[in-house]
N, C-alpha and C positions, 0 to 999 in steps of 0.2 A: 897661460890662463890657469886659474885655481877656483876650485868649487870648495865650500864651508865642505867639512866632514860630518859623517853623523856620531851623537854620543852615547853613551849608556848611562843607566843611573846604575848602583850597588843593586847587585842582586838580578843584572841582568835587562831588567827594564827601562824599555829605548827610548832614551830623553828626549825633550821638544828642545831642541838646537835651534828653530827658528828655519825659515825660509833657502831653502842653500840659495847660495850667490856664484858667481863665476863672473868674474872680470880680465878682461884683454887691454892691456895699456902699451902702448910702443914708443912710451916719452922716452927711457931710456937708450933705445935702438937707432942705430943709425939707419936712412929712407931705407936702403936696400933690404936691411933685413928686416925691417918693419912692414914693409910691403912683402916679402917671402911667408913669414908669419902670418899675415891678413888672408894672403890666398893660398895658404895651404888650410887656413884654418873652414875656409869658406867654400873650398874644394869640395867640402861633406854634401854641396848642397848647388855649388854655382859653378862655373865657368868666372872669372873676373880679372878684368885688364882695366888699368885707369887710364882715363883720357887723358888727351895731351896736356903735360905741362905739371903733372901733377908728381912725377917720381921722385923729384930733390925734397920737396917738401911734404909727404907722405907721414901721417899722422895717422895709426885710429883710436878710438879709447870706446870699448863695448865692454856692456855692464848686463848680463841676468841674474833672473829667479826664479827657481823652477817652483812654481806651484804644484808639482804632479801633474796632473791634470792637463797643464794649460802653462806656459812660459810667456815672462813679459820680459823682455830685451831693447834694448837702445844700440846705437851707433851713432857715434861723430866719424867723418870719414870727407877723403877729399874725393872730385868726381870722379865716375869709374861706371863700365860697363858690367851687366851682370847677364850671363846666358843658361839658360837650363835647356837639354836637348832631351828629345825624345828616348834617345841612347842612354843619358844620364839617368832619368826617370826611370829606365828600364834596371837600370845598374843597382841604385838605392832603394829603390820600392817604399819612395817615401810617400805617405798620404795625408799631409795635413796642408791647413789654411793658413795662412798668417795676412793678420790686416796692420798694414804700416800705416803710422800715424806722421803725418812730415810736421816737422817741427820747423826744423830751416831746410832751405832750398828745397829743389823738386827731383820729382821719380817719376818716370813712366814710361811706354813703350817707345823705341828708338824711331821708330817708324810711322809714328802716333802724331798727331795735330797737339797745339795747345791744350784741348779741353781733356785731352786722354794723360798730362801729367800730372802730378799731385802736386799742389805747392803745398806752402805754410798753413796749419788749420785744415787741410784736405785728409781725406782716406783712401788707400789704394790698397784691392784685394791679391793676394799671391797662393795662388794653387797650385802646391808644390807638386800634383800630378798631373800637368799640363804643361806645354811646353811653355819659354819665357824667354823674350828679348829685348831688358830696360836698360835703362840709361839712368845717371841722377847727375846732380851739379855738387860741388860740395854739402852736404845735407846731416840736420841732425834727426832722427827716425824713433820712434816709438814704436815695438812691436809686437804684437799679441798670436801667437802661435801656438793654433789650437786643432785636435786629430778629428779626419771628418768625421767619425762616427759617433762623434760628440755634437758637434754642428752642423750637419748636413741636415737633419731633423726637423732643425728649428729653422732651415730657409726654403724660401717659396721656390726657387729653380737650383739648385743645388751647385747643379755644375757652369753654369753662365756667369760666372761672378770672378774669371779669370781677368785679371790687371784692369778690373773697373775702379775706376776713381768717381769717390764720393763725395760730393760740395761739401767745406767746411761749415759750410751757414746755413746746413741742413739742422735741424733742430734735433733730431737722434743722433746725427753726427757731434753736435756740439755735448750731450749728454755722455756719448761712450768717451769723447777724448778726456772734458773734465774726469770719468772716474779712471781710467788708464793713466791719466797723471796723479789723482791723485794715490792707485793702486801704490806706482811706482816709487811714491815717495814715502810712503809707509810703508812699504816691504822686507828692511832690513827690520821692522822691531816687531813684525809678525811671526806667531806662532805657527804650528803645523794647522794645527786648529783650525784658526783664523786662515789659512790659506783656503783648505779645503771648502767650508763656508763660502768663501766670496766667489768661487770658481762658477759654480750656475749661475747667479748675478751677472757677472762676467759674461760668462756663453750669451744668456737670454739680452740683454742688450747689445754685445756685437751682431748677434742676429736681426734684433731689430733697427740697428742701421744700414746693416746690407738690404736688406729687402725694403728699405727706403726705395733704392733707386732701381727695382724692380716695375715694371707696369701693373698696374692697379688691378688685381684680378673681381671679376663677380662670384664676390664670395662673402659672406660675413665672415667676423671673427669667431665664433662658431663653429665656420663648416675649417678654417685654418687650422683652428684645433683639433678638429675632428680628423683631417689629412694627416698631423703631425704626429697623433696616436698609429694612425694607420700603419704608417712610415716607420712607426717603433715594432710594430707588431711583425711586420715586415722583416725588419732585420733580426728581430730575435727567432724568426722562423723561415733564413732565409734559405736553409739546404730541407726543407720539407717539402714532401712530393704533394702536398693537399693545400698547399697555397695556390686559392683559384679565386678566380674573381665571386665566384659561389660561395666559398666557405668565407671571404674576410666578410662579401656584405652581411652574410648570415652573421657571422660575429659582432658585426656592430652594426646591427640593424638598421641599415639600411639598405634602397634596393640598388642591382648591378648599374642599373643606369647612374644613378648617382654618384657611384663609386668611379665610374668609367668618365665621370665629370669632372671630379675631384682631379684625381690624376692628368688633367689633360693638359693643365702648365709641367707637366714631366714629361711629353712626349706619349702618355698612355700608360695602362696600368702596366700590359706584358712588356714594354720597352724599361720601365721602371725597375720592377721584377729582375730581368735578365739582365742588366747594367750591373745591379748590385751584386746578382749571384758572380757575375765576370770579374768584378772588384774581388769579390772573397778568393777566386782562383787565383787572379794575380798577388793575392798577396800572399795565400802557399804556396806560387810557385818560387819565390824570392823568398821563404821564409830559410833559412840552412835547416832548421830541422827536419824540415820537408823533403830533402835530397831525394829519401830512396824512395821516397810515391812517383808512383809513375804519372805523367800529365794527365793520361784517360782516367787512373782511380780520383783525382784531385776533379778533374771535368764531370765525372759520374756522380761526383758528392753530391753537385749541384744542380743536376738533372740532364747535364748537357749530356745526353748515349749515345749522338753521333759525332764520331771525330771531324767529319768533315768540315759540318755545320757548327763547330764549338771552336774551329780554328777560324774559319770566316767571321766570326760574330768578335771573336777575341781581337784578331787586325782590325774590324772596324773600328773598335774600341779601343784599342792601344799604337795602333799603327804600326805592330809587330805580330809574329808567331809567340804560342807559345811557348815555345823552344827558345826560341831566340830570347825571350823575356827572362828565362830562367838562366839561359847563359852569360847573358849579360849581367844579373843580379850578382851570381858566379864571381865573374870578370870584378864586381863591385867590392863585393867582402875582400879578395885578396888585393885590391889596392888601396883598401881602407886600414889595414892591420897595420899601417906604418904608425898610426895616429896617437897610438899608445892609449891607457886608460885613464887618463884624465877624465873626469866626471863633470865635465864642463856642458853651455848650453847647446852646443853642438851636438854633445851625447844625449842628451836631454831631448832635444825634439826630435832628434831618429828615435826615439823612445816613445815618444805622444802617439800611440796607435789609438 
C-alpha cells in the first residue's frame, strides 16, 4: 500500500499536493498472499477470517483519502468475518466511528436477524470502542471514518449507535450516500483546501442520519442546539473542578432543572460528565507518552481522589482495570512496530483522535 507524499514549493513553502491517497490492490498476488497482506493490514484494527469458500479466489482492492480530519475509504473484498474484542480495544485505544455505506452485498452482526444487516443503499454504524462481531457476504463498502470528539457532539445518544443499520430509503440516508459518493469521486482532484472545507459538511450530515434512527426526543431544535453547546463546553472543560450542574446552567442561562432535562437522553448530567472524564483517562493511559504518570496522578486530573471508586467506575466502563488497560495498550505498540511507516489509511485513522 502507498500514500501520495507531500511536496514543497522553493523556498520552503508546503505545497497543495492534493488530497493523500493510499491504495491496497492484490491483482498481482497469488490468494495466499493476498489474503496474508489483507489480514495483517487489517490486524491494526480487526480480527479477520474469511468464510468458507473464499481462500482460492481471494481478491481485495481498497482505496483511501485522508482528509485530516475525517477518512473516506472503500473495499471490494470477498466474504469474511470481522471481530474486535474488548482485549483489542484495550491494546489500540482506538476511538473513532466509521459509518459503512454497503454498495454490494451485506454487513452485520453474525448473530443478528435480517433487519440488523446492511444491504445495498443501507448504513451500518462501527464504534471502534465497543466490542464487534460481523459478518459480510462478498460486499463493496463506502467508508467514512471520523474521531469522536468530532462527532459525538453532533448526536443525540452518542454511545448507542454501535452496528445499527440505517434504512437506505431513509431520506438523510439517501442524502449522506449521494454526497459520500459524490465526496469520493472528486477527491483525487481536490486541494488541501478543499478538503478541509468539506469536512464539517461532512460531520454535520453524517450526524444527521445517525440520529435519524434515534427515538424522537421532546425537544425542539432549539433546545438540540442548546444540548450540543453544552456538550462543547463540557469537553473543553472537562478536568475542571467547577463543572457543576450550577455553574453550566448559570453559564447558559438556564435553570438546573432544565439542564437536568436536556441531559436525560445521556443517562444524566453526572453520568455524562464522568463517562467523558473516564474516556479522557483511557486515553492517557494508552497514550506512550504517558508511561511515567502514575494511574492516580492521570485519575486526579480528572477529579477521580478515590482510587477505589475510579477503578470501579473505570470496569464498568471498559470491562477492565486500569492497569490492565494500560498493559494491554503496552502489549499493543510492541506488536504493532512490525507494520513499518507506510503512511497509509490504516496509519491515518489510528491518527483521527
Amino acid at each position: 500500500m502507498a500514500a501520495a507524499g507531500n511536496g514543497q514549493e522553493p523556498g520552503g513553502a508546503l505545497a497543495d499536493c492534493g488530497v493523500p491517497r493510499s491504495v491496497l490492490d492484490s491483482a498481482s498476488l497469488a490468494p495466499r498472499q493476498a489474503i496474508a497482506l489483507w489480514q495483517e493490514n487489517m490486524s491494526f484494527f480487526y480480527d479477520v477470517r474469511l468464510r468458507s469458500g473464499g481462500d482460492d479466489r481471494f481478491h481485495v482492492h481498497a482505496e483511501a483519502f485522508d482528509f485530516g480530519e475525517i477518512a473516506l475509504s472503500s473495499y471490494r473484498c470477498v466474504a469474511q468475518n470481522f471481530d474486535r474484542s474488548r482485549a483489542r480495544i484495550g491494546r489500540d485505544g482506538l476511538d473513532q466511528i466509521t459509518v459503512q455505506l454497503c454498495l454490494r452485498g451485506s454487513h452485520g452482526r453474525r448473530d443478528g436477524g435480517p433487519d440488523e444487516k446492511a444491504c445495498p443503499g443501507d448504513l451500518i454504524v462501527s464504534d471502534l470502542a465497543q466490542a464487534q462481531s460481523t459478518g459480510t457476504s462478498g460486499i463493496d463498502s463506502l467508508n467514512l471514518t471520523m474521531p469522536r470528539r468530532l462527532l459525538a457532539p453532533l448526536l443525540k445518544a452518542p454511545d448507542e449507535h454501535n452496528l445499527r443499520v440505517i434504512p437506505g430509503n431513509a431520506p438523510l440516508t439517501a442524502l449522506l450516500r449521494g454526497h459520500l459518493l459524490g465526496l469520493y469521486q472528486a477527491a483525487p482532484a481536490m486541494s488541501r483546501r478543499d478538503a478541509e472545507s468539506v469536512t464539517r459538511p461532512t460531520l454535520d450530515l453524517a450526524a444527521a442520519a445517525i440520529n435519524l434512527t434515534v427515538a424522537e426526543e421532546a425537544a425542539t431544535s432549539v433546545q438540540l442546539a442548546l444540548t450540543s453547546e453544552i456538550r462543547r463546553h463540557i469537553d473543553r472543560h472537562i478536568s475542571g473542578r467547577d463543572l457543576t450542574a450550577e455553574t453550566i446552567a448559570a453559564l447558559f442561562g438556564i435553570s438546573t432543572r432544565k439542564l437536568y432535562y436536556l441531559f436525560e437522553p445521556h443517562g444524566g448530567l453526572s453520568r455524562y460528565i464522568q463517562e467523558e472524564r473516564l474516556r479522557r483517562c483511557r486515553a492517557e493511559l494508552v497514550d506512550p507518552g504517558r508511561r511515567h504518570e502514575a494511574i492516580g496522578e492521570i485519575a486526579g486530573r480528572y477529579g477521580f481522589v478515590h482510587r477505589k471508586s475510579f477503578v470501579r467506575a473505570f470496569r464498568r466502563s471498559f470491562d477492565m482495570t486500569p492497569r490492565e488497560m494500560r498493559a494491554l495498550a503496552a502489549e499493543g505498540r510492541g506488536l504493532n512496530r512490525g507494520h513499518g511507516a507506510n503512511r497509509s489509511l490504516w496509519h491515518w485513522i489510528r491518527e483521527l483522535r
